[in-house]
C-alpha positions as CSV (number, residue, x, y, z in Angstrom):
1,X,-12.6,7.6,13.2
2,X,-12.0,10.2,10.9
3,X,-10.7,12.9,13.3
4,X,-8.0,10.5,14.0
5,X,-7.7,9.8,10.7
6,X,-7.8,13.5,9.3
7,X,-5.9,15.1,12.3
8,X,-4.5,13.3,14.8
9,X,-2.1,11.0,12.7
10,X,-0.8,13.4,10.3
11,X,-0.4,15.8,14.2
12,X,1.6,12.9,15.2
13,X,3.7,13.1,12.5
14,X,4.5,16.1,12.0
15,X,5.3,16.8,16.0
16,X,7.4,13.8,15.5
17,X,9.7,15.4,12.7
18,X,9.9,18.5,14.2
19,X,10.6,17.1,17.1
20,X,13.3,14.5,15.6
21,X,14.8,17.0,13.5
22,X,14.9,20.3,14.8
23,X,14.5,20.0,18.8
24,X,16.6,16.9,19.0
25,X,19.0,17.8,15.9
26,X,20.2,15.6,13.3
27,X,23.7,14.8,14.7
28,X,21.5,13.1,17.5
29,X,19.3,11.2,15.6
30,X,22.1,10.6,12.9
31,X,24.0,7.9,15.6
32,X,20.3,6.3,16.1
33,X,19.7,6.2,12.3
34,X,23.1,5.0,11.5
35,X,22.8,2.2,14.2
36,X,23.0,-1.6,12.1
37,X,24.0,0.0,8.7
38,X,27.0,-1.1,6.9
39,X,27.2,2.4,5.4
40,X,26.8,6.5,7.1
41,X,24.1,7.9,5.8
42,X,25.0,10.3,2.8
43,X,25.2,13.5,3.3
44,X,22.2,15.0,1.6
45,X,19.5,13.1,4.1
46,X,19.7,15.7,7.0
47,X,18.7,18.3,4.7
48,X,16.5,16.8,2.8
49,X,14.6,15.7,5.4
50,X,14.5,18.6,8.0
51,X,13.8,20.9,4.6
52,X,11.6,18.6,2.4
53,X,10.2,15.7,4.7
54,X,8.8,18.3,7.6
55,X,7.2,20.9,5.7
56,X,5.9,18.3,3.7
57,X,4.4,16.7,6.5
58,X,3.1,19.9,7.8
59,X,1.4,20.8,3.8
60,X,-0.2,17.5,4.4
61,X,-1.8,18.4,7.8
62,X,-2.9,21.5,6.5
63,X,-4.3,20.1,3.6
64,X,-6.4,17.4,5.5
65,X,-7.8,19.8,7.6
66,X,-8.6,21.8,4.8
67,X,-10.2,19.6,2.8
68,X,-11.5,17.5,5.2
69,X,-8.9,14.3,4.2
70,X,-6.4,13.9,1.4
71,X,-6.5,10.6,0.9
C-alpha cells in the first residue's frame, strides 16, 4: 500500500498535468474546463497552473520518493 501511496498516485498526477497542460495545451483543455461555467476562466489560470501546479506536483513526487512519503 505504500508504493501506491508514495509513488504511483503522485506519478499519476503529475503525468496527468503534464499531460493536460503541455502535450494537450491549455486552449484544449480551456473549452473542457470552461464547459457549465457562467464565467471564462480568467486569464492568469493557464499560467499558473502549467507554471506553478505541475512543477509543484513534480516537487511533490520527488519529495515522496525522497523521504519515503510527505504526508
Amino acid at each position: 500500500m505504500d508504493f501506491v501511496t508514495i509513488l504511483v498516485t503522485p506519478f499519476g498526477a503529475v503525468f496527468g498535468a503534464i499531460s493536460v497542460y503541455y502535450v494537450l495545451g491549455f486552449k484544449e483543455i480551456k473549452k473542457e474546463l470552461e464547459e457549465g461555467r457562467k464565467s471564462p476562466l480568467p486569464a492568469w489560470y493557464g499560467p499558473v497552473a502549467k507554471y506553478v501546479y505541475v512543477p509543484l506536483t513534480v516537487v511533490v513526487f520527488i519529495l515522496g520518493i525522497i523521504y519515503k512519503g510527505i504526508g
